[in-house]
C-alpha positions as CSV (number, residue, x, y, z in Angstrom):
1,X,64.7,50.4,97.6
2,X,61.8,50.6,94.8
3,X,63.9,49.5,92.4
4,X,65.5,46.7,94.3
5,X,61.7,45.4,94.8
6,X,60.5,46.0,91.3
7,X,63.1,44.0,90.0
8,X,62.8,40.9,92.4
9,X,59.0,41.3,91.2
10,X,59.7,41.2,88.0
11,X,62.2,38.2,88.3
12,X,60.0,36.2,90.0
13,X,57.1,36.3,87.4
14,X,59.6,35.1,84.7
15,X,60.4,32.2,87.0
16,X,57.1,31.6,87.5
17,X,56.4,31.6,83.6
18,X,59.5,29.2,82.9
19,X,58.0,26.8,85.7
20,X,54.3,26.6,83.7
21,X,56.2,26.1,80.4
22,X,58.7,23.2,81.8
23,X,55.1,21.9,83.0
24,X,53.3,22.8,79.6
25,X,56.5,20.8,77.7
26,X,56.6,17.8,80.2
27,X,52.2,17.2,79.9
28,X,53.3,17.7,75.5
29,X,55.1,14.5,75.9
30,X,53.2,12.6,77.8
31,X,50.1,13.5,76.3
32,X,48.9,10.6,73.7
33,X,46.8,13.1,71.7
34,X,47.6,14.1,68.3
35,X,48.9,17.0,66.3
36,X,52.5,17.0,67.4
37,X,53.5,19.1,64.6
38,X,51.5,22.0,66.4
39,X,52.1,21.7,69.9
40,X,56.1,21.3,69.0
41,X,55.4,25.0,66.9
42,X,54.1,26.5,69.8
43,X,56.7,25.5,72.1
44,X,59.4,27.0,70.4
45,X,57.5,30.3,70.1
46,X,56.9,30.2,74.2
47,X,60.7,29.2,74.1
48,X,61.8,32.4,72.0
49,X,59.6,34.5,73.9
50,X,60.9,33.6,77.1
51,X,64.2,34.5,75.6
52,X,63.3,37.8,75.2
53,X,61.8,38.2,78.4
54,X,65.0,37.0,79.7
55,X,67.0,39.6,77.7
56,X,64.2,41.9,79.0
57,X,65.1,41.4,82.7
58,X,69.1,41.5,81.8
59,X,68.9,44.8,80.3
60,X,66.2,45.8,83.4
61,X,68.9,44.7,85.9
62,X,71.7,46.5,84.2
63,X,69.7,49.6,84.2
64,X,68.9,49.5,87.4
65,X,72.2,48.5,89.0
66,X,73.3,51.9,86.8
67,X,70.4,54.2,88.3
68,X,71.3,53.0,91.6
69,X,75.8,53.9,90.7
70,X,74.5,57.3,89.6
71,X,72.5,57.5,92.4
72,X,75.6,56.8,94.9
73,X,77.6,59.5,93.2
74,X,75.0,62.3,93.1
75,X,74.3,61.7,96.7
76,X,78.2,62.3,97.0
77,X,78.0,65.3,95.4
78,X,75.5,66.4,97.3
79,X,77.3,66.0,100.4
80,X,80.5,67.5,99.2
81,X,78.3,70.8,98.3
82,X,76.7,70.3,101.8
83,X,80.1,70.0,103.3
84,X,81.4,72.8,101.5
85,X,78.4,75.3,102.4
86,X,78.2,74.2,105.7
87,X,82.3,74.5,106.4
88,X,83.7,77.8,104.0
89,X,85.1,80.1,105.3
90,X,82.9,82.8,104.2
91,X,78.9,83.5,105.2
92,X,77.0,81.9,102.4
93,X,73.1,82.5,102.6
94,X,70.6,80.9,99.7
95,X,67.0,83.3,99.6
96,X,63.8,83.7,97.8
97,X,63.7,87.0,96.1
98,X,62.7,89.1,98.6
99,X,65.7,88.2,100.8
100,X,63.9,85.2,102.9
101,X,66.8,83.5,104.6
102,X,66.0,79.6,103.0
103,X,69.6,78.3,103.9
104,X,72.5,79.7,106.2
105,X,76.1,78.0,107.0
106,X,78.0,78.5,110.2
107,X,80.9,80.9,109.1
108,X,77.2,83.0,108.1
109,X,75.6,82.2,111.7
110,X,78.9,83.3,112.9
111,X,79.2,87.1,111.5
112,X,76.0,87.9,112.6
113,X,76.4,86.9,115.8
114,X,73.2,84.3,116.2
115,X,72.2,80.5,115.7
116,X,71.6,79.1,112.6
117,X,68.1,77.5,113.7
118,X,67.4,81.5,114.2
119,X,69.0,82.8,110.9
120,X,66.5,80.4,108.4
121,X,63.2,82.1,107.7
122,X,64.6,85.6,108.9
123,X,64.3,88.2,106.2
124,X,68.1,89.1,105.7
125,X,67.8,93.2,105.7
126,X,67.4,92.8,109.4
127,X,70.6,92.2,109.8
128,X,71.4,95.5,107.8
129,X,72.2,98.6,109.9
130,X,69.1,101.0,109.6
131,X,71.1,103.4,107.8
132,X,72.2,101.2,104.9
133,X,68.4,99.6,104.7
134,X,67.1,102.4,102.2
135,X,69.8,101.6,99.6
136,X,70.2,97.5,100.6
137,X,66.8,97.4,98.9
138,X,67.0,98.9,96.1
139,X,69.6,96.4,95.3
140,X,67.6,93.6,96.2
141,X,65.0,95.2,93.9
142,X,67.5,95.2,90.9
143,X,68.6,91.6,91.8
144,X,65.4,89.8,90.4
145,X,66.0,91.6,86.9
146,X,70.1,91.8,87.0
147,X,71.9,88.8,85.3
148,X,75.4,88.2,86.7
149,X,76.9,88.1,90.0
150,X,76.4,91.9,91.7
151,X,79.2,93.0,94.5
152,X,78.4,96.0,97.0
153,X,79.9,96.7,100.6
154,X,77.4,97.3,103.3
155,X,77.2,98.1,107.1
156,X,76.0,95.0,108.9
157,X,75.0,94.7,112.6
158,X,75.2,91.8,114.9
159,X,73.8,91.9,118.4
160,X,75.4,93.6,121.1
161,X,78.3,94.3,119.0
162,X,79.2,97.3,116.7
163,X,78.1,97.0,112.8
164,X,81.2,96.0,110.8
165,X,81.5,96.5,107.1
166,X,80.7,93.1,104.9
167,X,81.6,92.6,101.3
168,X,78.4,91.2,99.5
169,X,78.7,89.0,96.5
170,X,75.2,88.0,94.9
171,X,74.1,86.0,92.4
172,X,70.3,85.4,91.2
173,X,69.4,82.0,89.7
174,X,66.2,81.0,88.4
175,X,64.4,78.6,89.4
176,X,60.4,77.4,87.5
177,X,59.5,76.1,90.8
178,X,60.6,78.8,93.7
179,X,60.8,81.2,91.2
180,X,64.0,83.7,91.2
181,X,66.5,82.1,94.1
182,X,69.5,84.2,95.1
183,X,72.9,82.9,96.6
184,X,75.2,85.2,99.0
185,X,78.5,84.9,99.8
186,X,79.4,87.3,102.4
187,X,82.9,88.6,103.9
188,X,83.7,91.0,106.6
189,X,85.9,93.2,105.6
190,X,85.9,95.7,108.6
191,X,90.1,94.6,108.4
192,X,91.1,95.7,105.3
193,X,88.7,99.0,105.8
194,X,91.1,99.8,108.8
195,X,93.7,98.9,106.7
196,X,92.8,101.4,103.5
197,X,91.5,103.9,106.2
198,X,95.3,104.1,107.9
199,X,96.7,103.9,104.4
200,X,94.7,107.2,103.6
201,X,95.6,108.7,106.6
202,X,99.6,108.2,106.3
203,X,99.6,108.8,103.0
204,X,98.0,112.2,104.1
205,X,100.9,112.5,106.8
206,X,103.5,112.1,104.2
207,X,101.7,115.2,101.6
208,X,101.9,117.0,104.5
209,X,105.8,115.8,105.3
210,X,106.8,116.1,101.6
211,X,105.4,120.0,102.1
212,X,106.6,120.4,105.4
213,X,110.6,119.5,103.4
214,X,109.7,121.4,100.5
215,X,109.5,124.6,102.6
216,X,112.1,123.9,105.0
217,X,114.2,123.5,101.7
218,X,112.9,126.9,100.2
219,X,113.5,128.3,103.8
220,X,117.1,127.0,104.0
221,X,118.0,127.7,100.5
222,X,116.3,131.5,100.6
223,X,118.2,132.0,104.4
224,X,121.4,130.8,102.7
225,X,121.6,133.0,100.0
226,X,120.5,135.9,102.0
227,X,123.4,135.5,105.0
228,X,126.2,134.8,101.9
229,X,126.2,137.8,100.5
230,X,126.6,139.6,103.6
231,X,129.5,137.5,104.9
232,X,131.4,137.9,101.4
233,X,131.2,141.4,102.2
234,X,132.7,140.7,106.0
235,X,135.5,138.5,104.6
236,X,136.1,140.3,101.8
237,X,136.5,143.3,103.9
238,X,138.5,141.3,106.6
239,X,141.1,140.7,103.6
240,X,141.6,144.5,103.2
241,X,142.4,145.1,106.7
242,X,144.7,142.3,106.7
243,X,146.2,143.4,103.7
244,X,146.8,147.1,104.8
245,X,150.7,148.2,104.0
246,X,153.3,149.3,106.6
247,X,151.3,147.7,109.7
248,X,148.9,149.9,109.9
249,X,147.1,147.7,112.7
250,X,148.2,147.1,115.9
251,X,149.2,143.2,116.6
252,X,146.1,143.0,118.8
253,X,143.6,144.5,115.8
254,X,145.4,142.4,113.4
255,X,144.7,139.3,115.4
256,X,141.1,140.2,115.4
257,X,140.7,141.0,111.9
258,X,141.7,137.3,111.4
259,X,139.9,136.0,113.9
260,X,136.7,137.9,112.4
261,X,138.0,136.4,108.6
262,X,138.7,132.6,109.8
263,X,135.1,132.2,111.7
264,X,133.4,133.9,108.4
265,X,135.0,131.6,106.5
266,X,134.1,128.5,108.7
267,X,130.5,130.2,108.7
268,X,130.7,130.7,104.8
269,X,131.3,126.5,104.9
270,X,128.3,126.1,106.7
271,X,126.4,128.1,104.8
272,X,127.5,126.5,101.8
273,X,127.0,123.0,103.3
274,X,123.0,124.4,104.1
275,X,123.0,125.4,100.1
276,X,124.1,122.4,98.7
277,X,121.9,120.4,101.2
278,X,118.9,122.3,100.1
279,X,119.3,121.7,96.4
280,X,119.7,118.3,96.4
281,X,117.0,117.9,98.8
282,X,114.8,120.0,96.6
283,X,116.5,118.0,93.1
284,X,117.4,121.1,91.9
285,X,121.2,120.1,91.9
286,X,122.6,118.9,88.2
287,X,125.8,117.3,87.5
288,X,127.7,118.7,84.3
289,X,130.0,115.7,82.9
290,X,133.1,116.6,81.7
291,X,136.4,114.6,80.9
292,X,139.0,115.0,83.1
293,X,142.1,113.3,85.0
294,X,140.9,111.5,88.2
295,X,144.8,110.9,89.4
296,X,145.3,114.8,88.8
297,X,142.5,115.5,90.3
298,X,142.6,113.9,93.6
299,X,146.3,115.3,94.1
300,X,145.5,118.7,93.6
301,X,142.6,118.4,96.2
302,X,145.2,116.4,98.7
303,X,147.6,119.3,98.4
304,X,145.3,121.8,98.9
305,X,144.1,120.0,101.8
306,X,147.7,119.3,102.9
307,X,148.1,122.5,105.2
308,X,145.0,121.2,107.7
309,X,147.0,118.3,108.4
310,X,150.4,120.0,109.3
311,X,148.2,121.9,111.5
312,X,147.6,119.5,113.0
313,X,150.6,117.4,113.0
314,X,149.4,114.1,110.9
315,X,151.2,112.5,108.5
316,X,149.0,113.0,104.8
317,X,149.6,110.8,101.8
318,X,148.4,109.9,98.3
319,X,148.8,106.8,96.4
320,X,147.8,105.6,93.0
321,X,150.0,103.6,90.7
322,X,148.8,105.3,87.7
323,X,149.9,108.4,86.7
324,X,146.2,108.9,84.3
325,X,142.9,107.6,84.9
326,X,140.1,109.2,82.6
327,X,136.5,109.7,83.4
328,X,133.8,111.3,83.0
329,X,132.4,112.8,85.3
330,X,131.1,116.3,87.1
331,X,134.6,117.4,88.3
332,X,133.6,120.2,90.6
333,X,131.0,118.3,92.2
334,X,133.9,114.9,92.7
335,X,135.9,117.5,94.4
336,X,133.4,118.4,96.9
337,X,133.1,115.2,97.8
338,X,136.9,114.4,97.8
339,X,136.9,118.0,100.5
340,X,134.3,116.8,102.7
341,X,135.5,113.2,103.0
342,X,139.6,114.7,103.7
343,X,138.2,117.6,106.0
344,X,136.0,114.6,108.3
345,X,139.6,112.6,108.2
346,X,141.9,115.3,109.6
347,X,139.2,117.0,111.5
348,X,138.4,113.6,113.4
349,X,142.3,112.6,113.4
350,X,144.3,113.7,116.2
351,X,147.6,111.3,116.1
352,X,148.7,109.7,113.2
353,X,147.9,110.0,109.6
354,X,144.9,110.4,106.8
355,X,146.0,108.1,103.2
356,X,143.9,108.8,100.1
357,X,144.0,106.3,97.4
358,X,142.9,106.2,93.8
359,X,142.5,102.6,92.0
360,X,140.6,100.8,89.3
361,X,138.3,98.3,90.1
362,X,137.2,97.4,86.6
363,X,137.3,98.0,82.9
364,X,134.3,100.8,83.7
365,X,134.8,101.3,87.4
366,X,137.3,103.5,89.6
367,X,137.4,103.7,93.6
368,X,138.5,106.1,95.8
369,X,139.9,105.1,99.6
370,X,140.1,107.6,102.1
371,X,141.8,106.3,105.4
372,X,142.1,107.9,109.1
373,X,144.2,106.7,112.0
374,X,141.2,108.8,114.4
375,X,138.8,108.5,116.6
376,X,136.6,106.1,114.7
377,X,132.8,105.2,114.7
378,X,131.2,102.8,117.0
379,X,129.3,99.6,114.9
380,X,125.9,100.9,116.3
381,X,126.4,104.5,114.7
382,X,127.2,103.3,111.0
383,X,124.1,102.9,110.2
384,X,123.1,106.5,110.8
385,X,126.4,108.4,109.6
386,X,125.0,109.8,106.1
387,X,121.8,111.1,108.1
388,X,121.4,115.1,108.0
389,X,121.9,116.8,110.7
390,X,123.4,113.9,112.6
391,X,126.8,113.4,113.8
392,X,127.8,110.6,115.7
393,X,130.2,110.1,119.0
394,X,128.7,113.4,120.4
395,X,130.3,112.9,123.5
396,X,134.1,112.7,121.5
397,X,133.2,114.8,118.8
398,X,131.6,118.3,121.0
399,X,134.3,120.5,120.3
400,X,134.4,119.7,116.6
401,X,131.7,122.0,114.8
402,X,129.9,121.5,112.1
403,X,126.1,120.8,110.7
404,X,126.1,117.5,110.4
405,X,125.6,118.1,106.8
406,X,129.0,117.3,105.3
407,X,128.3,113.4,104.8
408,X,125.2,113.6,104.2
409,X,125.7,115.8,101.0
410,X,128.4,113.3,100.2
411,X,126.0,110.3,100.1
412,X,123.5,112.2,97.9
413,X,126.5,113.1,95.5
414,X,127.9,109.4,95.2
415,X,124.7,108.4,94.4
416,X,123.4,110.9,92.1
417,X,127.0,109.9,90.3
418,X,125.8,106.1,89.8
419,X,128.0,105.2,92.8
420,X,128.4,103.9,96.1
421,X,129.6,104.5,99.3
422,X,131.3,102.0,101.4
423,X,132.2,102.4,105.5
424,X,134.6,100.3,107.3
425,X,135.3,101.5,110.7
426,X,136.6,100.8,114.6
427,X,136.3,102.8,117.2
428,X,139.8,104.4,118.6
429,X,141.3,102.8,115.6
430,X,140.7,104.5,112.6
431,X,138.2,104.9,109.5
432,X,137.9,104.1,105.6
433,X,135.7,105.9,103.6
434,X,135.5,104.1,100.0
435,X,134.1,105.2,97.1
436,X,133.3,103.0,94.0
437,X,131.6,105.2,90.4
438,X,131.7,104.4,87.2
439,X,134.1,105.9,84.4
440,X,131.7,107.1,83.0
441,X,128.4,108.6,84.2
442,X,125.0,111.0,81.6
443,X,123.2,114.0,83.1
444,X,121.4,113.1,86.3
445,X,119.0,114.9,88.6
């Protein structure tokens, strides 16, 4: 507005001094006195003057119509900061160095639980918790001497609520006028404390897991070792008896010497299947490579499986189209494997057959099928098959004894082999245990 009137002022006297010199230049001519000469001179230094006063007031407007364009857009700006204080997100406080509350936005209003007509002129500490007051000023101490922005967490209160943790983020800017002023951004972070509080804590529940397996592996791997040496003794013993010349036990003691032999060797598998269990739970389990025949392999593991399935009556079959398929691999372990998946298929077959199939997949990758015509495993139990200690269809499968350990141990060995295990099953119609590894495989753990 002053400027507006200071140029209109100023326009109007140079309208007023062009009117006197049209009047000076109109009496010139009509005047019948002499020295022509003269008064023509010092008309056209009036007229160049009032050139430059012209100029003058060009360059005047100009100016001002550019203070008053730069005015516009720092006004703007203004407002856009004012916006932006008044509407983050975040508590955002502006104070004298002593912590004087000069300026407060709502998000800051808000977190402390108050107005912000209440906030301005409140010392800030107040709304520190009395136990975090001792060390809150200190730090605003250090803040009229620190450069940089400084970051601490305090305890903040609000009325008639609990104190929540803030994250305080300060930085002091000087000022010749007010002195030092200081500008606070501040963000409760009483969340992300739960947050890192329950991390701590599960992260403590899983030490305590990891120790709680460690020793139930030590346990099952010491208890293993301890009851195998005394059942070698039993079956090796049982063997004797059944092995004494001219029937030197009665049919009855005969038939209890291999009843004592057949349910040590059952218990000898489970023990073994707690072992093995153990040591891969614990990693202590190595594989040792070796080159060998797959296709020989699997058929000697087949035939010596061959007898459960007469047993039984089932129809047991190999296939492979290759008589030779090398790789590398840890042979004694692949045959474990091979035993557990052909035992589950004729233990859980009760009509009809169990197929095991070698084939190549790939320059570098073999698979191994093993079929069943059994019971099968409902879709909702898949999932949860190569879980210890876990065997599904508990209402089919309660006469059928085991630990619940055999697939498990399989799932650890496929993978510990760079392979995979694959599951395709219906219940009442049959299963197919597949299992893809490489050709190839180094020294795991």
């Amino acid at each position: 507005m002053t400027s507006h009137l200071q140029t209109d002022q100023f326009t109007q006297k140079i309208e007023a001094a062009r009117q006197r010199t049209e009047a000076l230049k109109q009496h010139v001519r009509e005047s019948p006195c002499g020295k022509t000469e003269l008064m023509a001179l010092s008309w056209a230094e009036l007229q160049t003057a009032l050139e430059e006063l012209h100029v003058a007031e060009e360059e005047l407007r100009q100016q001002n119509e550019e203070l008053i364009a730069t005015r516009e857009v720092v006004e703007a700006e203004r407002q856009r900061y004012h916006e932006l204080f008044e509407f983050a997100p975040d508590g955002y406080l502006v104070t004298d160095a002593n912590g004087k509350i000069w300026e407060a936005n709502r998000a800051a209003a808000s977190l402390f639980g108050v107005s912000q007509r209440y906030i301005v002129g409140k010392p800030i500490i107040i709304f520190v918790a009395e136990e975090c007051r001792r060390s809150f000023r200190n730090h605003l101490t250090q803040l009229r001497t620190a450069s940089g922005v400084q970051e601490w967490d305090v305890l903040l209160k609000r009325p008639g609520s609990k104190d929540f943790d803030a994250a305080l983020t300060v930085a002091a800017v000087g000022d010749t006028r007010d002195g030092v002023t200081l500008r606070w951004m501040i963000r409760d972070i009483s969340a992300r404390k739960e947050a890192e509080e329950k991390l701590r804590s599960y992260e403590l529940e899983n030490l305590e897991l990891v120790e709680i397996t460690r020793l139930k592996s030590q346990f099952l791997a010491l208890m293993s070792h301890e009851l195998r040496t005394p059942m070698n003794a039993i079956l090796g013993f049982s063997q004797l008896l059944l092995r004494q010349p001219n029937n030197q036990l009665g049919e009855r003691q005969a038939n209890m010497v291999e009843r004592i032999f057949n349910s040590g060797k059952h218990l000898l598998t489970l023990i073994e299947d707690i072992l093995n269990f153990s040591k891969l739970e614990s990693g202590s389990l190595e594989l040792q490579p070796e080159e060998f025949n797959l296709v020989e392999t699997v058929t000697d593991t087949v035939e010596e499986l061959h007898s459960l399935a007469t047993q039984k009556h089932l129809e047991m079959s190999f296939k492979c189209d290759r008589d030779k398929i090398s790789v590398v691999n840890d042979k004694v372990r692949l045959r474990q494997v091979l035993i557990n998946l052909i035992s589950n298929a004729i233990k859980f077959t009760d009509v009809g057959s169990v197929c095991v199939e070698v084939y190549e997949l790939s320059s570098n990758k073999v698979g191994i099928a093993v079929r069943d015509t059994g019971i099968g495993i409902a879709e909702s139990d898949l999932e949860n098959i190569f879980m210890e200690f876990r065997q599904v269809n508990h209402f089919l499968t309660r006469d059928r004894n085991g630990t619940g350990l055999g697939l498990a141990i399989v799932d650890r060995l496929v993978r510990m082999m760079n392979g995979d295990i694959l599951v395709e099953s219906e219940l009442g119609v049959g299963s197919t245990f597949r299992v893809e590894l490489p050709r190839g495989i180094r020294t795991l753990k």
